[in-house]
TORNUDREN-314375 format. One record per atom (N, C-alpha, C, CB): residue in one letter; x, y, z. Coordinates in steps of 0.2 Angstrom, whole numbers, plus 5000, padded with zeros to 4 digits. Glycine has a CB too. Example, Ala and Ser with C-alpha at 12.3 -4.5 7.8 and 13.67 -1.06 7.14 Angstrom:
a506649725039;a506249785039;a506649845039;a505749785045;s506449895035;s506849955036;s506450005039;s507049975029;
// end
This chain:
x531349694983;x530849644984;x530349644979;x530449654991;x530149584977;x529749584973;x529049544974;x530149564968;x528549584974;x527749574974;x527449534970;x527449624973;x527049474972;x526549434969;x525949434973;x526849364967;x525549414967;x524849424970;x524749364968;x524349494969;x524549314973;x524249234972;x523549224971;x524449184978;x522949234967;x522449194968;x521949174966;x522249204972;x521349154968;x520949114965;x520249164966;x521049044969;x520049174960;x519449224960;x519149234954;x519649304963;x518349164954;x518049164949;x517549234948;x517649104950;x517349264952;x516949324949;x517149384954;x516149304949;x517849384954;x518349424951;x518449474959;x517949464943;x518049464966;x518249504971;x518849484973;x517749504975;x518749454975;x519449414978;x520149454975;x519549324976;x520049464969;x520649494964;x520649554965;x520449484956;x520149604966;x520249674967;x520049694975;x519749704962;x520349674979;x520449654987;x521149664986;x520349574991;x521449584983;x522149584983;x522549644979;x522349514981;x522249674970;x522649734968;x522649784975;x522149764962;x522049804978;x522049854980;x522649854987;x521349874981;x522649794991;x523049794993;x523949804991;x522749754995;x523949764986;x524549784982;x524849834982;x524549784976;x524049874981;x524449944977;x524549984984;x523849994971;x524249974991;x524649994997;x525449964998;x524249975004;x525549914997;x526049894998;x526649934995;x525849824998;x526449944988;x527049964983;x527150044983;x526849944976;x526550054986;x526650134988;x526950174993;x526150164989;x526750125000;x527350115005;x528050125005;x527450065008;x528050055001;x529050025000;x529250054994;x529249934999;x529050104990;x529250114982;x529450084979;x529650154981;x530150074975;x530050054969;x529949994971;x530450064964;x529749924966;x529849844969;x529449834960;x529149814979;x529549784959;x529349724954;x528749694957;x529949664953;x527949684951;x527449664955;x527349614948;x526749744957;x527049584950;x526749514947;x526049484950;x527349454950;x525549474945;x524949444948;x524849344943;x524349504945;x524749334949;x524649244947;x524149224948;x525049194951;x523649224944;x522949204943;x522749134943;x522749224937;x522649094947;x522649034946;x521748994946;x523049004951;x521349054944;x520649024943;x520348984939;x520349064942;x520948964933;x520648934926;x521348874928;x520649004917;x521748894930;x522248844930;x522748834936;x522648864924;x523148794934;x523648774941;x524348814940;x524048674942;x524748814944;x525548834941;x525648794944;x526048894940;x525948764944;x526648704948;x527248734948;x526748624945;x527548784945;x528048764945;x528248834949;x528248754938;x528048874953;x528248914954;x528548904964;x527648954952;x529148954962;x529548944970;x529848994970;x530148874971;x529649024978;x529749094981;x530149084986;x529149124983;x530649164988;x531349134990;x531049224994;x532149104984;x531549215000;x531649295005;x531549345003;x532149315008;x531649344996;x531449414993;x530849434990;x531749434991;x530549394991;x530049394987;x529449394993;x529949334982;x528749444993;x528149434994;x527749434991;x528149454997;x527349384995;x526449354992;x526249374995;x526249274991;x525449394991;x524749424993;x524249334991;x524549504987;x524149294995;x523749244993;x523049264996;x524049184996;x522649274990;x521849284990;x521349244988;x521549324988;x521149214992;x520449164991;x519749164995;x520749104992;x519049144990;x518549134994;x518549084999;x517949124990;x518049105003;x517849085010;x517349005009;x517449155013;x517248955008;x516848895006;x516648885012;x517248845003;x516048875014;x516048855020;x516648845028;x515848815019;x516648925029;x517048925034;x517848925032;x516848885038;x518048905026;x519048875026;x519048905019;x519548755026;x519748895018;x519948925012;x519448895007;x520748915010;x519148925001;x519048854996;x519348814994;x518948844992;x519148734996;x519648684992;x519848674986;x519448624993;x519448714981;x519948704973;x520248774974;x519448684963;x520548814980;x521048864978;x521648844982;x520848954979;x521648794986;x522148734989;x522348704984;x521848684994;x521848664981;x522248634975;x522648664968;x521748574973;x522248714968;x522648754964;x523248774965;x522348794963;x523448794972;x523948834974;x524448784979;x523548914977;x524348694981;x524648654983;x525448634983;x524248614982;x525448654974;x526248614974;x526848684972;x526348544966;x526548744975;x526848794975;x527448794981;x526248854974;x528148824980;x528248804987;x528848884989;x528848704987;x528948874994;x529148964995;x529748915001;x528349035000;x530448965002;x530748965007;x530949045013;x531348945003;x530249045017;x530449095023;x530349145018;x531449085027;x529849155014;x529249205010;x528949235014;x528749165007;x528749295014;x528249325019;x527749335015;x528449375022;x526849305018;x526449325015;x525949355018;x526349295011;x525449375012;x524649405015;x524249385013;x524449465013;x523849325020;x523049295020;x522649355018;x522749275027;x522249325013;x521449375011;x520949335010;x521449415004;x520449335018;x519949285014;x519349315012;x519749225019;x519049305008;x518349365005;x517749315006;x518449394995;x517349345008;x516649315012;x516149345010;x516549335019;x515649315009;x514949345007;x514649385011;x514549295005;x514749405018;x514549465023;x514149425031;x513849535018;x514249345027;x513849315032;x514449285040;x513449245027;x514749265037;x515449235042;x515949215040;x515449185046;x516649225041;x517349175038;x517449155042;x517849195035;x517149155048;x517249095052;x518249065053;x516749035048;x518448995052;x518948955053;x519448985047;x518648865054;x519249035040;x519549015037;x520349045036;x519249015032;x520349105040;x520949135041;x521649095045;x520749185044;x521249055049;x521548995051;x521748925047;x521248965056;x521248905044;x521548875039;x522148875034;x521048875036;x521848945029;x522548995026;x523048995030;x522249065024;x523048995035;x523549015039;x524248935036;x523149025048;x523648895040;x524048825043;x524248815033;x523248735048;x523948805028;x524048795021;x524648825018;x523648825016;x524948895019;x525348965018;x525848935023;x524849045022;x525948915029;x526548885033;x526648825028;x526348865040;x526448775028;x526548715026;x526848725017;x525648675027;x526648765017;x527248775010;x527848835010;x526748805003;x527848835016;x528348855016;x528548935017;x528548825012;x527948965018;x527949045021;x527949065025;x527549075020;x527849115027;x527949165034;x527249195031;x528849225036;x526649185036;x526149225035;x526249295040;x525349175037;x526549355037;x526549405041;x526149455043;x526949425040;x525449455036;x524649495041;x524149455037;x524449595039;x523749445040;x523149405038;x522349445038;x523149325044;x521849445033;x521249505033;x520849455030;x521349585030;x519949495034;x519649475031;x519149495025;x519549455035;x518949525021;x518849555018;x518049555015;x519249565015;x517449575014;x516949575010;x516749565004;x516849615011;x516549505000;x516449534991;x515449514993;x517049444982;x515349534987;x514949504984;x514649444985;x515149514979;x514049414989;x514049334989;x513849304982;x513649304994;x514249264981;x514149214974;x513249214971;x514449124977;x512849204976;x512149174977;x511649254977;x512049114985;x512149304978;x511749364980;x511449374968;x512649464984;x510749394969;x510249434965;x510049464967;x509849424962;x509649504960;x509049574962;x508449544969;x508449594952;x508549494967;x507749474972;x508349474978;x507149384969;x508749434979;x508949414984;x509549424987;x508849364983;x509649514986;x510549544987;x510949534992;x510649594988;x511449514993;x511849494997;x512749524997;x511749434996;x512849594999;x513249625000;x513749624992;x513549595006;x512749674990;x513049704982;x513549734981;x512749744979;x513749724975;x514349794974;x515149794978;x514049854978;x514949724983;x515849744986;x516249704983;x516249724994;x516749714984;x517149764988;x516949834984;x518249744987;x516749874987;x516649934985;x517250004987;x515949944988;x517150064985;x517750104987;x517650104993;x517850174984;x517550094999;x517650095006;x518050035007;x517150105010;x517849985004;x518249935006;x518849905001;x517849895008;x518849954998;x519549954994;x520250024996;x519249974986;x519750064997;x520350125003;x520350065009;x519750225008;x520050045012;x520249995020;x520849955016;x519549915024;x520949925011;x521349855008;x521949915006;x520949795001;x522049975002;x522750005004;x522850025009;x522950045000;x522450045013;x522550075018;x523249995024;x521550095021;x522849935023;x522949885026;x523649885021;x522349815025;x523649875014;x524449875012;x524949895014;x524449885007;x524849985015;x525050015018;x525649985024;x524650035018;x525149965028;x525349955034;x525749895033;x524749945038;x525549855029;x526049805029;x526649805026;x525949765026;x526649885019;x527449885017;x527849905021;x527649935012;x527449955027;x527949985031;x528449925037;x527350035036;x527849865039;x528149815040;x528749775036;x527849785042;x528649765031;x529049735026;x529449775026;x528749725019;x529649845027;x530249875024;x530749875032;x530149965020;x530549865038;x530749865041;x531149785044;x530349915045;x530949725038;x531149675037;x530949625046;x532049695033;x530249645049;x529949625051;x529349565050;x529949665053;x529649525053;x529449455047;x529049395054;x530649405043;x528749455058;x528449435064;x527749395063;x528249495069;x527749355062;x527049315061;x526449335065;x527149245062;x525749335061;x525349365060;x524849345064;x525149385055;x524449345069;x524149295074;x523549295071;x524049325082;x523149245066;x522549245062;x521949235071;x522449155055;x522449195072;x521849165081;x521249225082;x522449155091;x521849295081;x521549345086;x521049375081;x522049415089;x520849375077;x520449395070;x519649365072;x520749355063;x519249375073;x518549355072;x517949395069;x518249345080;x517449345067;x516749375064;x516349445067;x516249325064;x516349485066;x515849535070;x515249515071;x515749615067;x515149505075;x514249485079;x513749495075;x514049535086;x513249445074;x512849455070;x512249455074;x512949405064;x511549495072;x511049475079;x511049425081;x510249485079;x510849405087;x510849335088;x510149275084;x510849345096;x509649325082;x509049295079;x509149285072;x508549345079;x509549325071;x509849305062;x510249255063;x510349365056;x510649245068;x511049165070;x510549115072;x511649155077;x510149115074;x509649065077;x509149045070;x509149105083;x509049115064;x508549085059;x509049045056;x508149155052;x509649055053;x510049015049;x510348965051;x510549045048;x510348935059;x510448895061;x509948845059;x510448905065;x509248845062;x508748825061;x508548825054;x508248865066;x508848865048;x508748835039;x509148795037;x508848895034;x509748795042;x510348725039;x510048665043;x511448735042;x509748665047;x509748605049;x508948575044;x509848605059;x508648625044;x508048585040;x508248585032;x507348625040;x508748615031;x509048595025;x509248535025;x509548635023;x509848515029;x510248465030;x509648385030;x510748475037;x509248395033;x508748345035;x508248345027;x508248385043;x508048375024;x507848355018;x508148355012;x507448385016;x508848365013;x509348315009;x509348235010;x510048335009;x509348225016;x509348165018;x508948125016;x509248155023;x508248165017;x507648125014;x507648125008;x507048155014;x507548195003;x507348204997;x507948214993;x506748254997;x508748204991;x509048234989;x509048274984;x509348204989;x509348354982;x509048384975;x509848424976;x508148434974;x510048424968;x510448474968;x510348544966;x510948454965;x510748584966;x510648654963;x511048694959;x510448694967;x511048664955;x511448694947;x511348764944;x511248664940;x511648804942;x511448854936;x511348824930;x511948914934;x510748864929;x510348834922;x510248894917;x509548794923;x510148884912;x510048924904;x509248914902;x510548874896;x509249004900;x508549014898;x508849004888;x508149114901;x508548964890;x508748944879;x508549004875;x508248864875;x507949034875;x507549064875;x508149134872;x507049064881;x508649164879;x508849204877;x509749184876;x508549264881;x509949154878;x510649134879;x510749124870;x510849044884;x511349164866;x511749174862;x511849134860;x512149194863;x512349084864;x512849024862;x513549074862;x512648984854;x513549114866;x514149154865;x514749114868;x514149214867;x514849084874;x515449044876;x515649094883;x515949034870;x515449144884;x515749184888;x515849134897;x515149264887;x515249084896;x515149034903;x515448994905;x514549004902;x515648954897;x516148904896;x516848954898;x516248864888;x517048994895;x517749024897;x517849054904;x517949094892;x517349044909;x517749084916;x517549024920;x517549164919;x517049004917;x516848934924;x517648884925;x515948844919;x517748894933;x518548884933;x518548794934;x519048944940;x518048784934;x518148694933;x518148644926;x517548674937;x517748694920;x517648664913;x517148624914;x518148624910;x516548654918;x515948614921;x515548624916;x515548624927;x515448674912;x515148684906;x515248664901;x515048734906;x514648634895;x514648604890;x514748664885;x514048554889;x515048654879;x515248694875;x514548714873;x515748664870;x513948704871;x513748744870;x513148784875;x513548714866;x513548784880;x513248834885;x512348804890;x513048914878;x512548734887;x511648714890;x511748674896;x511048664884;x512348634896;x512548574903;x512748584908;x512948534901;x512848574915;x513248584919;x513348514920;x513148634924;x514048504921;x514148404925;x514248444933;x515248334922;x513748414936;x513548434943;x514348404948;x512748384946;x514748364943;x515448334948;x515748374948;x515948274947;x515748444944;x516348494943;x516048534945;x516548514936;x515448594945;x515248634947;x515348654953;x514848614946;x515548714956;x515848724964;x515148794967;x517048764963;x514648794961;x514348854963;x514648914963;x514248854968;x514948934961;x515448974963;x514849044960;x516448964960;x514649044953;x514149084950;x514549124943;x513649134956;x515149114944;x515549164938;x515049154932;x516549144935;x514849104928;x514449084922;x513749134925;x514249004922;x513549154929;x512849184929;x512949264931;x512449134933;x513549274936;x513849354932;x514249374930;x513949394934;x514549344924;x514749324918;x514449364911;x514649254917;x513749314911;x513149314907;x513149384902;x512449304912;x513349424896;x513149484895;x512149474892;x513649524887;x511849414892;x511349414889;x510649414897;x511349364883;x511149384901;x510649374907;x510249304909;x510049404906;x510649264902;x510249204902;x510449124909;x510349174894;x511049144914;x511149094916;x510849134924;x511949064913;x510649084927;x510349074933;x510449034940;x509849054931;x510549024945;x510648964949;x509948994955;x511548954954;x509748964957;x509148964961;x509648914971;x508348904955;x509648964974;x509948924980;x509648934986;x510748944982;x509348884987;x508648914997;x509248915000;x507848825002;x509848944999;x510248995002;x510049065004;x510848994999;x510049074996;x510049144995;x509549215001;x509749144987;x508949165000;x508449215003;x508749235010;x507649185005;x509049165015;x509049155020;x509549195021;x509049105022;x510049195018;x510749235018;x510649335018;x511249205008;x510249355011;x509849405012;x509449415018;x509349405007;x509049385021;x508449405026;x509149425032;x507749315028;x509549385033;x509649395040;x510349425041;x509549325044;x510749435034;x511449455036;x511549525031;x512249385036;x511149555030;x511049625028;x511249685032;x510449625028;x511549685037;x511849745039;x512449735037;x511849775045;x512949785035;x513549795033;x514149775038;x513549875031;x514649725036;x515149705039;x515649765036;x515249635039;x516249755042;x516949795039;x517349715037;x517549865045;x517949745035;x518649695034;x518749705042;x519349715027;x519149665044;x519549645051;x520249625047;x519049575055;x521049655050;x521449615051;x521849615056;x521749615046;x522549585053;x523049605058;x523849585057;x522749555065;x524049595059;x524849605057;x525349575064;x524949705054;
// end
């Protein structure tokens, strides 16, 4: 059988979820052919997976679903009776619908989702002032992800091809007062967009930024101007790879996400899966 790992991961967690799971998977079933398909900067279209082959598909969590440009990145890929592995990676707050989503996406091209997880990174919007589940995937939650591969070569070798129930998968409970502040910050968010619309870009300290290019090369939309000073706000997805990226420090985004995100979902979640 031969191993690929599908996905989409601007600052770079999602990627080392899915390795680590890999590397359970290959250690289970022994020898096998491993392949990683990076589709952060670009599309493949041309790619088609057949029964002997398995996919690891990993992608961020966008409000609640898979993200929409790792859909369209990964849309005209097509598989026949493929078995794969949902990975959605979350900033520590909720992934909510998205394992279901991935799910319904992963069928529709033609796969057998056979375990689906959810997993921790780093939220995009997390800083020093405003940290938000620094550092993951960290080694605990990289032992869980081979530990989880594991579990799945073992299924894979026994050519169990039972589909993976995402349904039964949910968020671990968050206080209920950290649901009630966050509630109560989207909806007065939502209401002074209405009024006052403003976006919220990463921006450049000119002051210290180089002009090195390091921003332009991973920003996976080309939303950045070559010389490191523009973002076109129609491309921009947030995602933040340009601002931890940065070796000088100079790129920034400011999001009246962040505090709220920090203030109230600060205790440590696990990964959740299932097979």
């Amino acid at each position: 059988m031969k191993l690929h790992s599908l996905i989409f991961s601007p600052t770079g967690t999602s990627a080392r979820i899915a390795d680590a799971v890999m590397s359970g998977i290959a250690a289970s079933m022994g020898q096998c052919e491993i392949n990683t398909i990076d589709t952060t900067l670009h599309s493949d279209t041309t790619l088609q997976f057949g029964p002997d082959d398995a996919v690891i598909i990993a992608a961020p969590v966008y409000g609640g679903k898979m993200a929409p440009i790792a859909k369209q990145r990964m849309a005209a890929i097509s598989a026949l009776s493929t078995p794969c592995v949902l990975i959605a990676v979350y900033g520590n707050r909720a992934f909510e619908n998205a394992l279901n989503d991935m799910d319904e996406f992963a069928r529709n091209l033609g796969f057998i989702p056979v375990a689906a997880g959810a997993f921790i990174g780093e939220h995009s919007y997390s800083t020093a002032a405003t940290p938000i589940a620094v550092g993951r995937p960290d080694a605990t939650d990289l032992q869980a992800a081979i530990k989880f591969g594991e579990k799945i070569g073992a299924k894979l070798s026994l050519h169990d091809m039972t589909p993976a129930d995402t349904t039964a998968l949910h968020d671990q409970p968050s206080p209920q007062q950290s649901l009630d502040n966050f509630r109560n910050f989207v909806i007065g968010y939502q209401q002074q967009q209405k009024e006052t619309p403003k976006q919220y870009l990463p921006v450049v300290d000119t002051d210290i930024c180089s002009g090195c290019g390091e921003c332009v090369s991973v920003c996976p939309t080309s939303a950045i101007s070559d010389d490191c000073r523009e973002v076109d706000a129609s491309k921009c997805i947030k995602c933040c790879a340009c601002v931890k990226s940065c070796p000088e420090g100079a790129k920034s985004l400011f999001s009246p996400f962040a505090p709220v995100l920090s203030e109230n979902f600060n205790s440590r979640k696990s990964p959740v899966w299932a097979l």
